[in-house]
Short mmCIF file of the C-alpha atoms (twelve columns), coordinates in Angstrom:
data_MODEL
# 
_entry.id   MODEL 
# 
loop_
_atom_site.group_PDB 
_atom_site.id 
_atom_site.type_symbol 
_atom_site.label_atom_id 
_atom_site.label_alt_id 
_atom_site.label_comp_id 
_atom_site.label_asym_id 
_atom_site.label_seq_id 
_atom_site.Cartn_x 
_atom_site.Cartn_y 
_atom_site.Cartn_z 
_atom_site.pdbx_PDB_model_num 
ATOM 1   C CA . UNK A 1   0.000   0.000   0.000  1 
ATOM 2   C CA . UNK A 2   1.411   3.328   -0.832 1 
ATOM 3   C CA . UNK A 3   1.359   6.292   1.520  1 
ATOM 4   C CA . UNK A 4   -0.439  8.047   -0.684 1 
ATOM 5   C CA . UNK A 5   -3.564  5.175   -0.585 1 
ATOM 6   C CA . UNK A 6   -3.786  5.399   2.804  1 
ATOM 7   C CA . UNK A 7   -4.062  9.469   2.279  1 
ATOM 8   C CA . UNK A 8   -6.926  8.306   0.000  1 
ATOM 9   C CA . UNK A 9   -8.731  6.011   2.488  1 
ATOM 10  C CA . UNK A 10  -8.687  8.233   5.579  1 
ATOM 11  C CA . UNK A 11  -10.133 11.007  3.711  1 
ATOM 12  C CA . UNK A 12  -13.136 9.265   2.365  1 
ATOM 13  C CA . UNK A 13  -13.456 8.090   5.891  1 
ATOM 14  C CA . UNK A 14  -13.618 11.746  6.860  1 
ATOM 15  C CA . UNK A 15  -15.453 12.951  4.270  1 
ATOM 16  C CA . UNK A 16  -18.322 10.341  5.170  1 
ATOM 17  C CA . UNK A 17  -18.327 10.717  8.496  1 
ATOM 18  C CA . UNK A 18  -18.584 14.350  8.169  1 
ATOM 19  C CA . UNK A 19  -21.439 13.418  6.015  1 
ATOM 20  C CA . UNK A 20  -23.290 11.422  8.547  1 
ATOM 21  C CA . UNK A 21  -22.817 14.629  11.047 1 
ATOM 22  C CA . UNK A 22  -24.869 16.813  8.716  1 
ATOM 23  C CA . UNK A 23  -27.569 13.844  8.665  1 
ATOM 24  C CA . UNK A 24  -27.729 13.388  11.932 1 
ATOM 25  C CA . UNK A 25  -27.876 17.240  12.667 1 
ATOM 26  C CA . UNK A 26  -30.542 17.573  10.053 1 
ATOM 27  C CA . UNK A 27  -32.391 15.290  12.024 1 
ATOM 28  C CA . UNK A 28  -32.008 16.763  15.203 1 
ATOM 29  C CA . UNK A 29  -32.758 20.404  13.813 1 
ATOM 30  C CA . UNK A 30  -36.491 18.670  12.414 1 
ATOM 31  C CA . UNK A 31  -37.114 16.804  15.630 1 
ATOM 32  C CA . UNK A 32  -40.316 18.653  15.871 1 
ATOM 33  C CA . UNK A 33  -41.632 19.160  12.163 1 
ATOM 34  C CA . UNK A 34  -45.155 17.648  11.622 1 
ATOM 35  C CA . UNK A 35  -45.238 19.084  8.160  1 
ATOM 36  C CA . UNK A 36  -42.865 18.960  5.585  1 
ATOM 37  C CA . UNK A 37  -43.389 19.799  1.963  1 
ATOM 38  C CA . UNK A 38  -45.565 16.429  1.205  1 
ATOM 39  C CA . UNK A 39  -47.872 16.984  3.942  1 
ATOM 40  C CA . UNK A 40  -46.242 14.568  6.420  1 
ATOM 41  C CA . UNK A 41  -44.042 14.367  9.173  1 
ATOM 42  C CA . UNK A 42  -40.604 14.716  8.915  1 
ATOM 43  C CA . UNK A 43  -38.978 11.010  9.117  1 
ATOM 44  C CA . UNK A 44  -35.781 10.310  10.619 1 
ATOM 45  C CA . UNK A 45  -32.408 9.802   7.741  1 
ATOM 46  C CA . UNK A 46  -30.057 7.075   8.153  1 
ATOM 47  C CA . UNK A 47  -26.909 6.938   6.185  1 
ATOM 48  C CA . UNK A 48  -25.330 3.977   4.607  1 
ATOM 49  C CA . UNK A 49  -21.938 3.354   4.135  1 
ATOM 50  C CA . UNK A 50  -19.736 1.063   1.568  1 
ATOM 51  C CA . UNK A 51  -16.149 0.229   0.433  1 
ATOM 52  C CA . UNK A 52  -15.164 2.236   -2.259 1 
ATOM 53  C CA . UNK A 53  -14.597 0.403   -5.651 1 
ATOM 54  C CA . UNK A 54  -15.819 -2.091  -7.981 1 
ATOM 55  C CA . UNK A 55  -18.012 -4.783  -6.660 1 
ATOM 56  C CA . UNK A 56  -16.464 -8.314  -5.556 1 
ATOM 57  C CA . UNK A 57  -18.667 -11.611 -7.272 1 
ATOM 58  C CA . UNK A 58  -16.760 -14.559 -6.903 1 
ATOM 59  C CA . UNK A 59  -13.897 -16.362 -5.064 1 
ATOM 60  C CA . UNK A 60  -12.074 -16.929 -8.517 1 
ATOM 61  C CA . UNK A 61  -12.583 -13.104 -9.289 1 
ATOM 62  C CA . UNK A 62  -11.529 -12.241 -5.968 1 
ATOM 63  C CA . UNK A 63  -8.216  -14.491 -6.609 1 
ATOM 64  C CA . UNK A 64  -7.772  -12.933 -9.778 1 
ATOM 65  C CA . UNK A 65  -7.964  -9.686  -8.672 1 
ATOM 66  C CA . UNK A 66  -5.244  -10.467 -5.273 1 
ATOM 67  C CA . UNK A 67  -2.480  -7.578  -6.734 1 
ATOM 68  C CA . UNK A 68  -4.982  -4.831  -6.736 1 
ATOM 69  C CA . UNK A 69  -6.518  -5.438  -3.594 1 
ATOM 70  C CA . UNK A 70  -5.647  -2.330  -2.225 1 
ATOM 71  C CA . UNK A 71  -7.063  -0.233  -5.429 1 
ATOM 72  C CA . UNK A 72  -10.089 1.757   -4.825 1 
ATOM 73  C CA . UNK A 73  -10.055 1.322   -0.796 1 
ATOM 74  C CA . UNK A 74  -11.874 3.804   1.204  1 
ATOM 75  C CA . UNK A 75  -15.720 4.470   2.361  1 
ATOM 76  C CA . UNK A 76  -18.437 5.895   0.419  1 
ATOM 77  C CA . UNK A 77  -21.900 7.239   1.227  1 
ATOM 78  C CA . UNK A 78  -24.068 4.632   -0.600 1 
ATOM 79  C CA . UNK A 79  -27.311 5.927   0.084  1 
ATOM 80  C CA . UNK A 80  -29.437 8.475   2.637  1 
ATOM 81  C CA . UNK A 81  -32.633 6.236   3.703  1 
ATOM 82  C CA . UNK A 82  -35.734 7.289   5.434  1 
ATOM 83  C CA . UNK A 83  -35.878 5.122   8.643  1 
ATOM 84  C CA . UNK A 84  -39.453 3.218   8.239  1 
ATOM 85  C CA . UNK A 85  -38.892 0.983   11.222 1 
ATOM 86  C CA . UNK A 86  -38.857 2.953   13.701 1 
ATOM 87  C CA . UNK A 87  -42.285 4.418   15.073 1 
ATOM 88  C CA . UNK A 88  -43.267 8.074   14.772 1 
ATOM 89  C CA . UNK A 89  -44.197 9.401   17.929 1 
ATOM 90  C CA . UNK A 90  -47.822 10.094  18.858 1 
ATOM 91  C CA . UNK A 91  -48.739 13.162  21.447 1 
ATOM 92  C CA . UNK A 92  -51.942 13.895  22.169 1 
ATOM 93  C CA . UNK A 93  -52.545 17.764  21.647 1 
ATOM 94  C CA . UNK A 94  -56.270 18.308  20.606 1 
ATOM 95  C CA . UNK A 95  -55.367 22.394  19.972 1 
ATOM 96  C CA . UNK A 96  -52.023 21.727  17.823 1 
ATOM 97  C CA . UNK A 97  -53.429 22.398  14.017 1 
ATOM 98  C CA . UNK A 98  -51.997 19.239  12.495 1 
ATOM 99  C CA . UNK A 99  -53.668 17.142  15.378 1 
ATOM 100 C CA . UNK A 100 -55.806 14.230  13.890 1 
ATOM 101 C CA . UNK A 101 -59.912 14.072  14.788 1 
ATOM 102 C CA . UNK A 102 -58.987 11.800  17.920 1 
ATOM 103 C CA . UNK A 103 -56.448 15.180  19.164 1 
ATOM 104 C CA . UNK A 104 -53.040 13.139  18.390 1 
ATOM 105 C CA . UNK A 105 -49.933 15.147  16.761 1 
ATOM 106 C CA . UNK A 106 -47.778 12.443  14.854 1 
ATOM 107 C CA . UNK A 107 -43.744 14.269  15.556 1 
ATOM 108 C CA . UNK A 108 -41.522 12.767  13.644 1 
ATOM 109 C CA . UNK A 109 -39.535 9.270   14.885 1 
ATOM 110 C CA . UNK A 110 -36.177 11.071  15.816 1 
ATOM 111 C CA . UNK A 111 -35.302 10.323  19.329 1 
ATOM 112 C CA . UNK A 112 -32.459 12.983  20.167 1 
ATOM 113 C CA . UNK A 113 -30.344 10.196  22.811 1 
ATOM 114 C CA . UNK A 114 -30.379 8.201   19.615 1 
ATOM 115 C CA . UNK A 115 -28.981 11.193  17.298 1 
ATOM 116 C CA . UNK A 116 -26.227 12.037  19.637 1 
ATOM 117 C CA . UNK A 117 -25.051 8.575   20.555 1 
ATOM 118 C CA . UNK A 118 -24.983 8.584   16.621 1 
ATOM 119 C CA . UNK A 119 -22.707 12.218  16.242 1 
ATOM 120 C CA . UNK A 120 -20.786 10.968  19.114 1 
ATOM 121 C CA . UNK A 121 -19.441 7.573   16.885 1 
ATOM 122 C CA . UNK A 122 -19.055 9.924   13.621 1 
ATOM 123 C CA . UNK A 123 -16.964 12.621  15.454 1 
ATOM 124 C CA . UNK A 124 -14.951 9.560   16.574 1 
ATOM 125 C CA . UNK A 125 -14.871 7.595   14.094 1 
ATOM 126 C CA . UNK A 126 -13.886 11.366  11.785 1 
ATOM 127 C CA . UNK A 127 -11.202 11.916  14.467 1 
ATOM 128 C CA . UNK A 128 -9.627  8.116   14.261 1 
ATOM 129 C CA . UNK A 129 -9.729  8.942   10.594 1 
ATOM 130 C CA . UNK A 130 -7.893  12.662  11.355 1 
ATOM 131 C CA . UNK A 131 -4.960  10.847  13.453 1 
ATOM 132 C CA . UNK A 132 -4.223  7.997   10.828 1 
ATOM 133 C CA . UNK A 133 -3.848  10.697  8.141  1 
ATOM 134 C CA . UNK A 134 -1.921  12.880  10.486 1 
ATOM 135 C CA . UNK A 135 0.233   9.924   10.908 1 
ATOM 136 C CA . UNK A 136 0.578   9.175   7.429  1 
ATOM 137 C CA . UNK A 137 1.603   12.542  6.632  1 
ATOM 138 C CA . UNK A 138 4.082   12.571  9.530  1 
ATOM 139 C CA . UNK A 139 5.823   9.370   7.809  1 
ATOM 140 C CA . UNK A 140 6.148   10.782  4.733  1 
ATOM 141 C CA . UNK A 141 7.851   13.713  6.009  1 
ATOM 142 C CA . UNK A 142 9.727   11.985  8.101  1 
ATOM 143 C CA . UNK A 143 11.076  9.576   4.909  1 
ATOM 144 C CA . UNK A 144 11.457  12.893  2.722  1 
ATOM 145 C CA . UNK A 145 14.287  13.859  5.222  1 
ATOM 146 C CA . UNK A 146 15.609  11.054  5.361  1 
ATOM 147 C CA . UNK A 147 15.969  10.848  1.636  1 
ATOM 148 C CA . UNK A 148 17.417  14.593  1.641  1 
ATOM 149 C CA . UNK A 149 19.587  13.715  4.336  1 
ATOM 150 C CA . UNK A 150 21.028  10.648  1.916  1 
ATOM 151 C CA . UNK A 151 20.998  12.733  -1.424 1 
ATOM 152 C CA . UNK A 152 22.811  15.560  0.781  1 
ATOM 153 C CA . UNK A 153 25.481  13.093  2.169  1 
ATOM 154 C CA . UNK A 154 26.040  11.639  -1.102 1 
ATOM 155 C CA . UNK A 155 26.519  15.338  -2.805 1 
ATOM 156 C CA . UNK A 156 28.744  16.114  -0.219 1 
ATOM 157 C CA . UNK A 157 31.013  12.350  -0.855 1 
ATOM 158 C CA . UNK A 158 31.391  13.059  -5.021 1 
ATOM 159 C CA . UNK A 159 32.783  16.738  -4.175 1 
ATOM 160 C CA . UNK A 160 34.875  15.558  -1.388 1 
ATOM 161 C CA . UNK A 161 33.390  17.441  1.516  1 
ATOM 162 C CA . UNK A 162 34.218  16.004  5.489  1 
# 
């Protein structure tokens, strides 16, 4: 793997994960729309990730394909879902003007301990992500020296300098 690959892979990581934040604080910020633009309540979005790259089929394509395993590595948003599984909430509020003829509001299913156990993983999983590519870059600038300290040394050895 070269360095610059794993330059590649930690920023996709970051770049989802930074991704996921806005989700999650668009879902925060409409934890208390009953109406959107349809006519219904806002619903809770979940964001999927996958690996970056082409798809993998078989074992024989997979063995084929051994030298380039680390081409195309990284994360990608895949797709932004509406969660459908979870519940909306129902409050009783006869006077609210979106309340149904038995008085219940239907609020939207976002549960806020839920939304920021969620930001807390993608701010840590975005600073993991920050750290390897901080110390990706400090290797590589630690090897440049290295190489100018070589190059230097052997300047200095074809003109004869001590």
């Amino acid at each position: 793997m070269s360095i610059f690959t794993s330059f590649n892979v930690n920023a996709s990581g970051m770049t989802a994960q930074r991704y996921r934040m806005d989700i999650i604080s668009e879902n925060v910020a409409n934890m208390n729309t009953t109406r959107t633009e349809d006519g219904t309540p806002y619903r809770r979005k979940v964001v999927t990730f996958e690996e970056k790259g082409p798809k993998q089929g078989t074992f024989s394509s997979i063995f084929g394909t051994a030298s380039d395993r680390y081409k195309n590595q990284g994360v990608k948003v895949s797709s932004v879902k509406e969660d459908t599984w979870t519940q909306m909430n129902m409050v009783y509020d006869p006077s609210h003007p979106d309340a149904d003829e038995n008085g219940y509001v239907t609020y939207p299913n976002v549960n806020v301990v839920t939304e920021m156990t969620n930001l807390i993983d993608a701010s840590r999983s975005y600073e993991a992500n920050a750290t390897a590519f901080n110390a990706s870059k400090s290797m590589a600038a630690r090897g440049l020296e290295i190489c100018l300290l070589y190059t230097s040394d052997a300047a200095d050895d074809l003109i004869g300098v001590d």
